[in-house]
N, CA, C and O atoms as a Tripos MOL2 file, in Angstrom:
@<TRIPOS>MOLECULE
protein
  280   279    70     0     0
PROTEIN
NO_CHARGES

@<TRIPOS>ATOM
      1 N          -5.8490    7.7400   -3.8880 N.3       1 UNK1
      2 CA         -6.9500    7.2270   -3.0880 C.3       1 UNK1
      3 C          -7.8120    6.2730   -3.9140 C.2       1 UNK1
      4 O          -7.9820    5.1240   -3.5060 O.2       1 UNK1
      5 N          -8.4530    6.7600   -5.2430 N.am      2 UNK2
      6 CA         -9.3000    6.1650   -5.4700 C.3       2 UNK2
      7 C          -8.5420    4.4130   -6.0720 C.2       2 UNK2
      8 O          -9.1430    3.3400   -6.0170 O.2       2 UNK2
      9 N          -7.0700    4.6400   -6.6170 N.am      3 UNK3
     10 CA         -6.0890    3.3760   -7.0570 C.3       3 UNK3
     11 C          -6.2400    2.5950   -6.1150 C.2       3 UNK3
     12 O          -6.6840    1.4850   -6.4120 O.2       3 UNK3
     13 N          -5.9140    2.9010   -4.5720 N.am      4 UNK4
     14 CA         -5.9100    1.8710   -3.8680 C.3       4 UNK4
     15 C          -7.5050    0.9500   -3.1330 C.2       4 UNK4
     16 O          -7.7010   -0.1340   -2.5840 O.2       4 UNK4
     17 N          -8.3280    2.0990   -3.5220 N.am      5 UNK5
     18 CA         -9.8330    2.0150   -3.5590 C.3       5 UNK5
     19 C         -10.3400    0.8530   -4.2800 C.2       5 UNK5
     20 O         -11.2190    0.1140   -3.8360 O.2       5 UNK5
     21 N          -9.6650    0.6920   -5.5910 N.am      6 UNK6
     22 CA         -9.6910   -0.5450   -6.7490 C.3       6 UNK6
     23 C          -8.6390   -1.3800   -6.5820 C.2       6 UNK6
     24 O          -8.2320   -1.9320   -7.6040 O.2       6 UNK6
     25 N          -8.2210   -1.5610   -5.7980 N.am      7 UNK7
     26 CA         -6.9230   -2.1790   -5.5560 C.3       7 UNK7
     27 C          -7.9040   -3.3490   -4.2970 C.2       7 UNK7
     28 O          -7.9710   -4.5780   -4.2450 O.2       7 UNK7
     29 N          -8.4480   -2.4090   -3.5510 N.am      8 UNK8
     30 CA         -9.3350   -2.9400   -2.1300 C.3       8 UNK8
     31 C         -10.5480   -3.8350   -2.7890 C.2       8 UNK8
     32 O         -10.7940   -4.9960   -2.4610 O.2       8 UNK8
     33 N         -11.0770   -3.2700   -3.5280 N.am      9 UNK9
     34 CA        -12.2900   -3.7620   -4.3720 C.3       9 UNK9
     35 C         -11.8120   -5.1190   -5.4980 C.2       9 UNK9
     36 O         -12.5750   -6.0680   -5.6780 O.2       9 UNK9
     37 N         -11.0150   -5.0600   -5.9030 N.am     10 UNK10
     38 CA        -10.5140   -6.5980   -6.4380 C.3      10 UNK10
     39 C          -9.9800   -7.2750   -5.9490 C.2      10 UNK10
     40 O          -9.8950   -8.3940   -6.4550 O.2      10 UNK10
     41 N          -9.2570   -6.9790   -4.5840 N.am     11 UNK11
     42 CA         -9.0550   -7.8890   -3.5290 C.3      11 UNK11
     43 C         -10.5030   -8.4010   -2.7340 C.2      11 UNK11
     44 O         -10.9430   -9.4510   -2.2640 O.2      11 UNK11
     45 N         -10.7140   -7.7300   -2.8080 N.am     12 UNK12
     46 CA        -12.4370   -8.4070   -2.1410 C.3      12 UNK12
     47 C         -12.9720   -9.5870   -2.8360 C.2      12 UNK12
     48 O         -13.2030  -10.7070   -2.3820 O.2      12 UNK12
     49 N         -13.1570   -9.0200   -4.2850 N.am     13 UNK13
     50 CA        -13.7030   -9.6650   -5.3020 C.3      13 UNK13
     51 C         -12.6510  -11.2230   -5.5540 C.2      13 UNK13
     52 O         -13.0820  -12.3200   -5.2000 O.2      13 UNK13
     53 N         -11.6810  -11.1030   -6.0120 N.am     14 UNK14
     54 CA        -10.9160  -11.9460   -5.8720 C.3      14 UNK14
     55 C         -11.1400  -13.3240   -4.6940 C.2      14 UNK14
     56 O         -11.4690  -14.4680   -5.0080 O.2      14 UNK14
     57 N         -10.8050  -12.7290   -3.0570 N.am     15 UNK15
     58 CA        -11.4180  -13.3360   -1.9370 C.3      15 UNK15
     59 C         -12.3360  -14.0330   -1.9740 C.2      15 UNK15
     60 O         -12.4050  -15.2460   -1.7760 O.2      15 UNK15
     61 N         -13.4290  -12.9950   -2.3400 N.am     16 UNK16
     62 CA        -14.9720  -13.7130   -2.3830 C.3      16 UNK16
     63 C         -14.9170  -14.9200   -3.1290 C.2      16 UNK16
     64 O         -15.2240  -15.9640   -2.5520 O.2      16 UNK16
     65 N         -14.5320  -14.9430   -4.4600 N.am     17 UNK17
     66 CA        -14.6580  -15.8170   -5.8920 C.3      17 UNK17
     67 C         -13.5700  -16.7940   -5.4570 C.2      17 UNK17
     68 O         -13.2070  -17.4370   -6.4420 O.2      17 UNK17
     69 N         -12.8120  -17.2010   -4.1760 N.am     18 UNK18
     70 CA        -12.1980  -18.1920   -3.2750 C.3      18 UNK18
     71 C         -12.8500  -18.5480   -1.9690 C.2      18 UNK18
     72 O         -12.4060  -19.3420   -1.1400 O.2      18 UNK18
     73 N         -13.9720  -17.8500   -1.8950 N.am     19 UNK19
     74 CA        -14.5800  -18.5480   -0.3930 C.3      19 UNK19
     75 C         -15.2930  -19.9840   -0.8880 C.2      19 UNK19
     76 O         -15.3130  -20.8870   -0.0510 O.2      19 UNK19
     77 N         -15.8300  -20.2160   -2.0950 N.am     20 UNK20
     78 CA        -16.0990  -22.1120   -2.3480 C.3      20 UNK20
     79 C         -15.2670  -22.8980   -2.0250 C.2      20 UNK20
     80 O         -15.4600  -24.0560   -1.6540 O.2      20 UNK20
     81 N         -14.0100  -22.2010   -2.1640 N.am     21 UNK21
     82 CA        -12.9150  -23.3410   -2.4120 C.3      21 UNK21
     83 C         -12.5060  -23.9890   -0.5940 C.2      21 UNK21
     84 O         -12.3060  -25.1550   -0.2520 O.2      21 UNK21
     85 N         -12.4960  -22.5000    0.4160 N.am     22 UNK22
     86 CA        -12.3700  -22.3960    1.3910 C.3      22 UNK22
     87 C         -13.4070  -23.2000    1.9150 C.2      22 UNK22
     88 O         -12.9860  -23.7600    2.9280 O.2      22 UNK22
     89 N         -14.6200  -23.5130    1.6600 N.am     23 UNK23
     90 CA        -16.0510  -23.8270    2.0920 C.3      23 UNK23
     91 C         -15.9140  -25.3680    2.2820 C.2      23 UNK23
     92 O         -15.8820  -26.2060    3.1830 O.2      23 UNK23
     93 N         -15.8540  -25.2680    0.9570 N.am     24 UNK24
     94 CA        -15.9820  -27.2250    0.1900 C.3      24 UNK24
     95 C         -14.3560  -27.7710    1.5050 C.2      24 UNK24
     96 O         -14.5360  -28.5880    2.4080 O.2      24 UNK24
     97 N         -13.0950  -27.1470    1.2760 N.am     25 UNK25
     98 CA        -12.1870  -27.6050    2.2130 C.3      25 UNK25
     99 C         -12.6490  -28.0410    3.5100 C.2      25 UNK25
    100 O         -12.3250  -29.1660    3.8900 O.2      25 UNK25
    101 N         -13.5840  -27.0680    4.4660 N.am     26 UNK26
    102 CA        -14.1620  -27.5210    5.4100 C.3      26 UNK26
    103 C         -15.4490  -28.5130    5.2940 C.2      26 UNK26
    104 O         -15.7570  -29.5650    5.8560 O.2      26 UNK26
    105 N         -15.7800  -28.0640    4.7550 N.am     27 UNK27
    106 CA        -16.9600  -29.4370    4.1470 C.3      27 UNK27
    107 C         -16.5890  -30.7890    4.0930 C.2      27 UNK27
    108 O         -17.3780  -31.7140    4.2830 O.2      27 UNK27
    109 N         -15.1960  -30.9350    3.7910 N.am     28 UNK28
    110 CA        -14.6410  -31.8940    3.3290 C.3      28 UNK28
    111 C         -13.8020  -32.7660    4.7550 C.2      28 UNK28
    112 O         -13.6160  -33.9570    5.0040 O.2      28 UNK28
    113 N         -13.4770  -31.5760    5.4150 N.am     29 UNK29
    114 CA        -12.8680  -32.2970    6.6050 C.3      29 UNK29
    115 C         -14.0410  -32.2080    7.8910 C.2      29 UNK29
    116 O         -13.6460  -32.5770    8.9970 O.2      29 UNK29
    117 N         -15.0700  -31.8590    7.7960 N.am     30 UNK30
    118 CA        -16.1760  -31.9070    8.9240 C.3      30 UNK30
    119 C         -17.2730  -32.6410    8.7120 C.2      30 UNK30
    120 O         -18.1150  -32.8570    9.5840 O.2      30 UNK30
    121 N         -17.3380  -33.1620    7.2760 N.am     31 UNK31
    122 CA        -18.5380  -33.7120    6.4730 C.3      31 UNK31
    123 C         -17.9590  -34.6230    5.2980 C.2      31 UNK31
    124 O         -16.8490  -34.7280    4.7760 O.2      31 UNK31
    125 N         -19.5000  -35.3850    5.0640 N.am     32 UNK32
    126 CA        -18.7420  -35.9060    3.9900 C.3      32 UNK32
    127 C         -18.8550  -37.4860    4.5610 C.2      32 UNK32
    128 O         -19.3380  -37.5670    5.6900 O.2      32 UNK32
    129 N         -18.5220  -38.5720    4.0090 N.am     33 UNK33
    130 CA        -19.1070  -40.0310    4.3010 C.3      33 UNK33
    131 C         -17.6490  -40.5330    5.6360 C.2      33 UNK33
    132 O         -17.4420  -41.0430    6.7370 O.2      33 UNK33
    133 N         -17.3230  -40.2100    5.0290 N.am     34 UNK34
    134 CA        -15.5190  -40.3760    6.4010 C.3      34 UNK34
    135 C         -15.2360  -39.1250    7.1860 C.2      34 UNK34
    136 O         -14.1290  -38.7370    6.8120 O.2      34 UNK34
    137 N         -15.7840  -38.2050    8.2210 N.am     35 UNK35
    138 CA        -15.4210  -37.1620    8.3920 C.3      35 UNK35
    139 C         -13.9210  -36.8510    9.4010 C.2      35 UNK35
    140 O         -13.9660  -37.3900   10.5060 O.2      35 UNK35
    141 N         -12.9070  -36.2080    9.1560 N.am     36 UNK36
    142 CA        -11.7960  -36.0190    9.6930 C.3      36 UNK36
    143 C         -11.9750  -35.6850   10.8730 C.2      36 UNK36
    144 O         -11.2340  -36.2820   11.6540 O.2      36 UNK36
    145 N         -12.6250  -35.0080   11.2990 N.am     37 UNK37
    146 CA        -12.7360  -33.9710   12.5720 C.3      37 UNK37
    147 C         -14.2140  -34.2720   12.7780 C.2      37 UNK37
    148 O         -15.0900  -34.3170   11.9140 O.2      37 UNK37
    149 N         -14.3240  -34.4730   14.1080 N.am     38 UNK38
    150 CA        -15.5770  -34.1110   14.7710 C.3      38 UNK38
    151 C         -15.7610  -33.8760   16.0650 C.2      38 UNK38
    152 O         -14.7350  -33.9710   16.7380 O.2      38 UNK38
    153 N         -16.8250  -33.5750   16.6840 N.am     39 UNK39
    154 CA        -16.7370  -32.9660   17.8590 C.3      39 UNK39
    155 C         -16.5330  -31.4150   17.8960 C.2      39 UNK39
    156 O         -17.1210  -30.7350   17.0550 O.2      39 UNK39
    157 N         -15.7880  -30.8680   18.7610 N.am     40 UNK40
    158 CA        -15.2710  -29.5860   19.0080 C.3      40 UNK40
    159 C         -14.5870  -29.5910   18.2700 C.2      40 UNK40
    160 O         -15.5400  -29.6440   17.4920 O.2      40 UNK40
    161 N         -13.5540  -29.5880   17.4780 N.am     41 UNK41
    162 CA        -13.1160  -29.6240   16.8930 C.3      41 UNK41
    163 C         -13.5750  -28.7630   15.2810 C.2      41 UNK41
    164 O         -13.3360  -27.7250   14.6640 O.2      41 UNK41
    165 N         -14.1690  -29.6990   15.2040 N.am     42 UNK42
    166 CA        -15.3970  -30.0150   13.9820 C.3      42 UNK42
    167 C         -16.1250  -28.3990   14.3310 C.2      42 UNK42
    168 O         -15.9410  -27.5650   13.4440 O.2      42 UNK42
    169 N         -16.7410  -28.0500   15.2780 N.am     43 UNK43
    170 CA        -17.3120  -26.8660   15.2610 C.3      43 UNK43
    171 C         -16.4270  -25.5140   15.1330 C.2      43 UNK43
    172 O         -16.7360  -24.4520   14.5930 O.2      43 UNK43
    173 N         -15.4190  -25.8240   15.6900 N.am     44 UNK44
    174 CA        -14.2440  -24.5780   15.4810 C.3      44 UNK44
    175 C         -14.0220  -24.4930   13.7340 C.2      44 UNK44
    176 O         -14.3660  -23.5060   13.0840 O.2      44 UNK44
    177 N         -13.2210  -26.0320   12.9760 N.am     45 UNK45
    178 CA        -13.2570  -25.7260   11.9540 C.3      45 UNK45
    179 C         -14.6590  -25.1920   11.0490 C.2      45 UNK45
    180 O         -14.2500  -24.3400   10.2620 O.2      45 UNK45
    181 N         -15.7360  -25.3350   10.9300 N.am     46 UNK46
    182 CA        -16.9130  -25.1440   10.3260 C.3      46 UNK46
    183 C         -16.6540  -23.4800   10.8200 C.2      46 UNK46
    184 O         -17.2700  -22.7600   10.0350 O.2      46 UNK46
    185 N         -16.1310  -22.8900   11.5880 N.am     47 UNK47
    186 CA        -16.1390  -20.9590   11.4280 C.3      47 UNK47
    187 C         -15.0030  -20.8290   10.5600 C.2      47 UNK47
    188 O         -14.9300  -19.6790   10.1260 O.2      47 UNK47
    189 N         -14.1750  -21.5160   10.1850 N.am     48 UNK48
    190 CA        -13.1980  -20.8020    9.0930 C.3      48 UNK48
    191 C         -13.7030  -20.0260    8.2150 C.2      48 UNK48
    192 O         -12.9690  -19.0850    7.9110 O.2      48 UNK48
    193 N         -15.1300  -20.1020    7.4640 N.am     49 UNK49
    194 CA        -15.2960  -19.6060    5.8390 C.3      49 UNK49
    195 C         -15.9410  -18.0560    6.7000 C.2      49 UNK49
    196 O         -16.1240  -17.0180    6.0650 O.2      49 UNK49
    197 N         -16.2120  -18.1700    8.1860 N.am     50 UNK50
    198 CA        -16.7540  -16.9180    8.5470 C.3      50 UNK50
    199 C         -15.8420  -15.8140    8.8150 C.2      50 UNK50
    200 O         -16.0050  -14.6100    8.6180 O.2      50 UNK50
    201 N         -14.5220  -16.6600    9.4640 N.am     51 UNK51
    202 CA        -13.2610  -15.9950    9.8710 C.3      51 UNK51
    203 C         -12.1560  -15.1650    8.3920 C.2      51 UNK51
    204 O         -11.3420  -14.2420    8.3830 O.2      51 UNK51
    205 N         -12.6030  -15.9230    7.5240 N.am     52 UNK52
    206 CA        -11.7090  -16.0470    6.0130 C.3      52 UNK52
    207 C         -12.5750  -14.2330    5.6730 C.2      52 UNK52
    208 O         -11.9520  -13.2180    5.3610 O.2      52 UNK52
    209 N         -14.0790  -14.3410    5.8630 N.am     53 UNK53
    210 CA        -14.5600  -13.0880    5.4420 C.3      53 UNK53
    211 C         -14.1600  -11.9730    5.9750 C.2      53 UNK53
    212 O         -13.4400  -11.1540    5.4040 O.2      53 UNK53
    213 N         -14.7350  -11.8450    7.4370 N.am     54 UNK54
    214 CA        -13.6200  -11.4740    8.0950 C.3      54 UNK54
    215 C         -12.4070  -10.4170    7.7890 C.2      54 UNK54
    216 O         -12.2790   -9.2740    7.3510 O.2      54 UNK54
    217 N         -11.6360  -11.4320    8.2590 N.am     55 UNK55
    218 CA        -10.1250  -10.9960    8.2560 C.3      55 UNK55
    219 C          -9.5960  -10.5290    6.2740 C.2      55 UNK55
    220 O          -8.6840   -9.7840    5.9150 O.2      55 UNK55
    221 N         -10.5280  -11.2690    5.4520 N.am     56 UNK56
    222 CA        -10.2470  -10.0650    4.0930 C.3      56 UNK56
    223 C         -10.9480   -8.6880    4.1750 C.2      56 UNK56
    224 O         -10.1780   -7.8230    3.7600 O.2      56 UNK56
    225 N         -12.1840   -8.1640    4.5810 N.am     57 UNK57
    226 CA        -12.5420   -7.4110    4.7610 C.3      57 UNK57
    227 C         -11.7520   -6.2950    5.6050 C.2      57 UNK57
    228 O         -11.5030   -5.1340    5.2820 O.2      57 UNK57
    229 N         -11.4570   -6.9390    6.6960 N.am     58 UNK58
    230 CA        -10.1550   -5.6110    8.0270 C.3      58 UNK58
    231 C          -9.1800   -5.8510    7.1300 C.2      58 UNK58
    232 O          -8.7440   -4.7740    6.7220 O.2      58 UNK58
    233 N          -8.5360   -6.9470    6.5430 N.am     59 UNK59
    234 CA         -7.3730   -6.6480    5.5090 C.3      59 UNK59
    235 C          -7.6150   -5.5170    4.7490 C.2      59 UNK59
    236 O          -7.0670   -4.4970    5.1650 O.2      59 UNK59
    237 N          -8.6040   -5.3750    3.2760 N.am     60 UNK60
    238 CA         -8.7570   -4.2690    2.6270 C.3      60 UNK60
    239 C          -8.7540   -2.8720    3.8060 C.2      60 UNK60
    240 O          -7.8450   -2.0510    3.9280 O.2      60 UNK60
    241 N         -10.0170   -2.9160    4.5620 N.am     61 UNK61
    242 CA        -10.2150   -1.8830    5.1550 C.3      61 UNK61
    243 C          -8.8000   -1.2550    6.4890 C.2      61 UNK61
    244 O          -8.8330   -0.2330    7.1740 O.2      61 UNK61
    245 N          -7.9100   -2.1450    6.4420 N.am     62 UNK62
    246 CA         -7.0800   -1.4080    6.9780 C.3      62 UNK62
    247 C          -5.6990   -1.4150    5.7490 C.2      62 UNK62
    248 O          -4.6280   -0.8690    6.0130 O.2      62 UNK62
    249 N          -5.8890   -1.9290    4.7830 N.am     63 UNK63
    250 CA         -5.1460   -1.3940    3.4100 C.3      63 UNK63
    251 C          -5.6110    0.2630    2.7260 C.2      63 UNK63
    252 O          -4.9440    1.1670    2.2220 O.2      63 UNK63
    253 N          -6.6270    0.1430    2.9260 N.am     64 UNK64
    254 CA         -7.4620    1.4320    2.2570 C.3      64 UNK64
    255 C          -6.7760    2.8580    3.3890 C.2      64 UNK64
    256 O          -6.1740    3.8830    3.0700 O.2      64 UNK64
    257 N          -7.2670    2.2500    4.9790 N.am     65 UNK65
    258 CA         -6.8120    3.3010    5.8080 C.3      65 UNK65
    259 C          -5.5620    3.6280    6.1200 C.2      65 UNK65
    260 O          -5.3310    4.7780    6.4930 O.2      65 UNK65
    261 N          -4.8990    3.0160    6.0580 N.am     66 UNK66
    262 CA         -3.5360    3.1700    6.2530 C.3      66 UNK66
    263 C          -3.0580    3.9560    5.0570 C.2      66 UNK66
    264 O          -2.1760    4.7860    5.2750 O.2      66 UNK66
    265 N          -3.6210    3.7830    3.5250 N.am     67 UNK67
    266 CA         -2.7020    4.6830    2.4660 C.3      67 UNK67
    267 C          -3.3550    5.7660    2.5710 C.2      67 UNK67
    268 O          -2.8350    6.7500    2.0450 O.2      67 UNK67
    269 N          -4.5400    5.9270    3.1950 N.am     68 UNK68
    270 CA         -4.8440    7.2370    3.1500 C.3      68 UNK68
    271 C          -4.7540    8.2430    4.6140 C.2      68 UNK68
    272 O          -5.4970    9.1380    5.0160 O.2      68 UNK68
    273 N          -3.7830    7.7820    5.0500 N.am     69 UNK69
    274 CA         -3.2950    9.0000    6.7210 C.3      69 UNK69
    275 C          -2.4730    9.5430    6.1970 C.2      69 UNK69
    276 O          -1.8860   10.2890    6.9800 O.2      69 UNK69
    277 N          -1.8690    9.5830    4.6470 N.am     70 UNK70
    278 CA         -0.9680   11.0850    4.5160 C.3      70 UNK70
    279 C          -1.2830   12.4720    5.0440 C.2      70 UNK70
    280 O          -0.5030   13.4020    4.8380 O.2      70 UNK70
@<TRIPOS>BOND
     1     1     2 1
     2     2     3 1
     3     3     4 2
     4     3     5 am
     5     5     6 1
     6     6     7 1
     7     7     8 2
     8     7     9 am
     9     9    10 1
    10    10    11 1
    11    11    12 2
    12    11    13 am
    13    13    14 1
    14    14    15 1
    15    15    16 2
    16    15    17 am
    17    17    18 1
    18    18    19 1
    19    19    20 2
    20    19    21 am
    21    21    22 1
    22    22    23 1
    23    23    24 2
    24    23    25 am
    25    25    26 1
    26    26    27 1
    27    27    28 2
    28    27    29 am
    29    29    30 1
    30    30    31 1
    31    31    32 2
    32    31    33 am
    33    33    34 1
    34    34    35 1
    35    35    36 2
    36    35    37 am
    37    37    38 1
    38    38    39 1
    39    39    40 2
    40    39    41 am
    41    41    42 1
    42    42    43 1
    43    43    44 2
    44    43    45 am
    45    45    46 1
    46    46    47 1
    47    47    48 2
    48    47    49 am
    49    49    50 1
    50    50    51 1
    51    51    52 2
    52    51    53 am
    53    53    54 1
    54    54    55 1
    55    55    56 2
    56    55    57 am
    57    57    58 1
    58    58    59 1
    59    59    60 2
    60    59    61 am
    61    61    62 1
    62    62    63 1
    63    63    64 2
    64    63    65 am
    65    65    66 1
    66    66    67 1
    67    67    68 2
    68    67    69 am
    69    69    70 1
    70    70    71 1
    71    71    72 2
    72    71    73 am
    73    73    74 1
    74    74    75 1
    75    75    76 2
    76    75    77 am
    77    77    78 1
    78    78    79 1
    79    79    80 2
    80    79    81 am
    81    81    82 1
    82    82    83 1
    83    83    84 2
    84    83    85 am
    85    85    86 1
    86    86    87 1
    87    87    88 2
    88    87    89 am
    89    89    90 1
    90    90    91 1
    91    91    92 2
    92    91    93 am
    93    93    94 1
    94    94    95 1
    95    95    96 2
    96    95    97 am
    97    97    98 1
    98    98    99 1
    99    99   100 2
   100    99   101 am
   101   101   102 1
   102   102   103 1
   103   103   104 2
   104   103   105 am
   105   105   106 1
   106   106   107 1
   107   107   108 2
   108   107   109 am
   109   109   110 1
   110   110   111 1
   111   111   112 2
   112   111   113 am
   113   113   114 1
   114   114   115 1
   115   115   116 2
   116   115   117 am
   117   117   118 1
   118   118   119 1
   119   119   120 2
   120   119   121 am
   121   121   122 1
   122   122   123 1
   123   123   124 2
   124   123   125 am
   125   125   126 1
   126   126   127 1
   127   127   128 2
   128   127   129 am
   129   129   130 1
   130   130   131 1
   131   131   132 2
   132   131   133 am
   133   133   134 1
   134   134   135 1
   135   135   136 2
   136   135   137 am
   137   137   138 1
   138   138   139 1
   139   139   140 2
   140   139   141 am
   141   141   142 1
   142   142   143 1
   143   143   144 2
   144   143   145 am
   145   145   146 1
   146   146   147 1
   147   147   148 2
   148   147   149 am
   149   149   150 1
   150   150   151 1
   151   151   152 2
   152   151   153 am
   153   153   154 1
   154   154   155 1
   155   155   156 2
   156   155   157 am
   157   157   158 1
   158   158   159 1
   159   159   160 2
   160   159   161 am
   161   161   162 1
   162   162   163 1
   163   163   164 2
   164   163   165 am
   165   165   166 1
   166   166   167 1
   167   167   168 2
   168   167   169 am
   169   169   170 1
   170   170   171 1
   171   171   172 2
   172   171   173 am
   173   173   174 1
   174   174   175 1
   175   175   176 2
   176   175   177 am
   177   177   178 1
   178   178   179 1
   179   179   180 2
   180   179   181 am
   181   181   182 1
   182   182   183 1
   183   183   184 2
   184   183   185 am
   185   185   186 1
   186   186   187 1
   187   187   188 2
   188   187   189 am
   189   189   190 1
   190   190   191 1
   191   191   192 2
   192   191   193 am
   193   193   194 1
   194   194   195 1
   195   195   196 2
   196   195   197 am
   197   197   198 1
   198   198   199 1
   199   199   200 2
   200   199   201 am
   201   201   202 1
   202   202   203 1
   203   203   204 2
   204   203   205 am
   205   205   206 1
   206   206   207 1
   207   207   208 2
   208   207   209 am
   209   209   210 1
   210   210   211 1
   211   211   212 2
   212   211   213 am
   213   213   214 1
   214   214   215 1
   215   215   216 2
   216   215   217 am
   217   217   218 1
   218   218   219 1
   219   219   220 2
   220   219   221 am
   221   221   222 1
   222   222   223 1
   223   223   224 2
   224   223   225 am
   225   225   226 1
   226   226   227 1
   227   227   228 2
   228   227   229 am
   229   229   230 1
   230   230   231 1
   231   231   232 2
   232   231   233 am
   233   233   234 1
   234   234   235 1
   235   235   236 2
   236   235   237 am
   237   237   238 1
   238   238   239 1
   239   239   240 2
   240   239   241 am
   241   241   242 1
   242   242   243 1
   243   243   244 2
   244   243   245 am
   245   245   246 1
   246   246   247 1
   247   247   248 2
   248   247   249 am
   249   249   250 1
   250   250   251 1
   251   251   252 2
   252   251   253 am
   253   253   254 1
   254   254   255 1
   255   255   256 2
   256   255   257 am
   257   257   258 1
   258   258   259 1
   259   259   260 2
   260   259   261 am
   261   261   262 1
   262   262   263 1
   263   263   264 2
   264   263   265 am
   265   265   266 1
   266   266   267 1
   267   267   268 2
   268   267   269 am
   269   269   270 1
   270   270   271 1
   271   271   272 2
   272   271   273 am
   273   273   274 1
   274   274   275 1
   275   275   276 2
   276   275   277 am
   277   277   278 1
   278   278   279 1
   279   279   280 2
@<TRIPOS>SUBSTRUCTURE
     1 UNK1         2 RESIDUE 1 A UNK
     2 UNK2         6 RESIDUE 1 A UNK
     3 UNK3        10 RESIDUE 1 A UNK
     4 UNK4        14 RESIDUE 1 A UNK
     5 UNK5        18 RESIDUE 1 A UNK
     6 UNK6        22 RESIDUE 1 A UNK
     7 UNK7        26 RESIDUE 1 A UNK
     8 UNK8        30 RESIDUE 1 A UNK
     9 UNK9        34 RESIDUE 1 A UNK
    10 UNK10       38 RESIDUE 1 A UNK
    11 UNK11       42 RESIDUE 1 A UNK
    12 UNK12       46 RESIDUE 1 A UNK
    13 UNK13       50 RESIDUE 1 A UNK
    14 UNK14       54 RESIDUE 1 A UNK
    15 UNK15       58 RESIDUE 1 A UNK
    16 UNK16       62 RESIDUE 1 A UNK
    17 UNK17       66 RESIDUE 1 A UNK
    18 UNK18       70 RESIDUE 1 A UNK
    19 UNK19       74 RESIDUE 1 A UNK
    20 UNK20       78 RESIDUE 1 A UNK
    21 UNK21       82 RESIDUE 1 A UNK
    22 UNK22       86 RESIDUE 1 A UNK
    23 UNK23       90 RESIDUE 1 A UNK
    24 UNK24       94 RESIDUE 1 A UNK
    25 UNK25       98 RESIDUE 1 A UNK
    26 UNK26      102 RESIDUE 1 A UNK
    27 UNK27      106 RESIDUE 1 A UNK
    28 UNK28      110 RESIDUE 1 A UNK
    29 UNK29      114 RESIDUE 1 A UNK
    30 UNK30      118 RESIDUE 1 A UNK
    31 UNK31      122 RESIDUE 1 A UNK
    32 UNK32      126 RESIDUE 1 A UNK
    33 UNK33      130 RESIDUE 1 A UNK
    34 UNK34      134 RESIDUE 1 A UNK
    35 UNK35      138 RESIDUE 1 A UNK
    36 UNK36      142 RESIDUE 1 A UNK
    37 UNK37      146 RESIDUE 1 A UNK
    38 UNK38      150 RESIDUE 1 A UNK
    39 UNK39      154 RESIDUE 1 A UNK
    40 UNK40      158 RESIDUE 1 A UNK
    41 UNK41      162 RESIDUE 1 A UNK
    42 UNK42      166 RESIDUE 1 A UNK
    43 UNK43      170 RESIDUE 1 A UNK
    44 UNK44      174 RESIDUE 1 A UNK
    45 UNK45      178 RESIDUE 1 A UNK
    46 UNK46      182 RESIDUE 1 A UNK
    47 UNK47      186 RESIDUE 1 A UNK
    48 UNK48      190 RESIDUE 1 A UNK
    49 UNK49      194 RESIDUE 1 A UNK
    50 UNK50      198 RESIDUE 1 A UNK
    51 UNK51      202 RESIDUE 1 A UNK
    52 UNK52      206 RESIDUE 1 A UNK
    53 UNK53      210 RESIDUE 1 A UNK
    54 UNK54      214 RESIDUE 1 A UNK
    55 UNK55      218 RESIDUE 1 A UNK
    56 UNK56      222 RESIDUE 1 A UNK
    57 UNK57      226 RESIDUE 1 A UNK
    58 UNK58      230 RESIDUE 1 A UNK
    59 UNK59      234 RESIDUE 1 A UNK
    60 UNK60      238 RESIDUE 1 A UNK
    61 UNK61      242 RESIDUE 1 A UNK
    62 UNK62      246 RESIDUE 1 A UNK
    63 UNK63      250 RESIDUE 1 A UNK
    64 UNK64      254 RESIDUE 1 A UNK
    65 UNK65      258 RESIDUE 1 A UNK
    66 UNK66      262 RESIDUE 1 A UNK
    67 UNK67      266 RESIDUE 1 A UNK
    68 UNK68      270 RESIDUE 1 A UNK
    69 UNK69      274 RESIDUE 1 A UNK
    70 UNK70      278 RESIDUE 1 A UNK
């Protein structure tokens, strides 16, 4: 339990210490002096860095639950 506990917890950590990279990417295609996307578009991409949190978080937390239904 507690292995995959630290297993969940540096996957987080890890994640987190990649959400700039994820950020600046959208930044880059929604903003910025030439922007790629705009419009609707543009607003869908700008939720990625919210969706990225997200879906690592139910990742760990259904990594954590699943090893522990023995």
């Amino acid at each position: 339990m507690v292995n995959k506990l630290l297993h969940g917890m540096i996957a987080i950590v890890i994640g987190l210490a990649l959400l700039p990279v994820v950020s600046d990417f959208v930044d880059d295609l929604t903003g910025g002096e030439e922007p790629t996307l705009d419009g609707t578009m543009a607003a869908l991409v700008d939720l990625v860095p919210i969706l990225y949190v997200i879906i690592l978080i139910s990742g760990v937390v259904g990594l954590v639950y699943t090893s522990t239904r023995n």
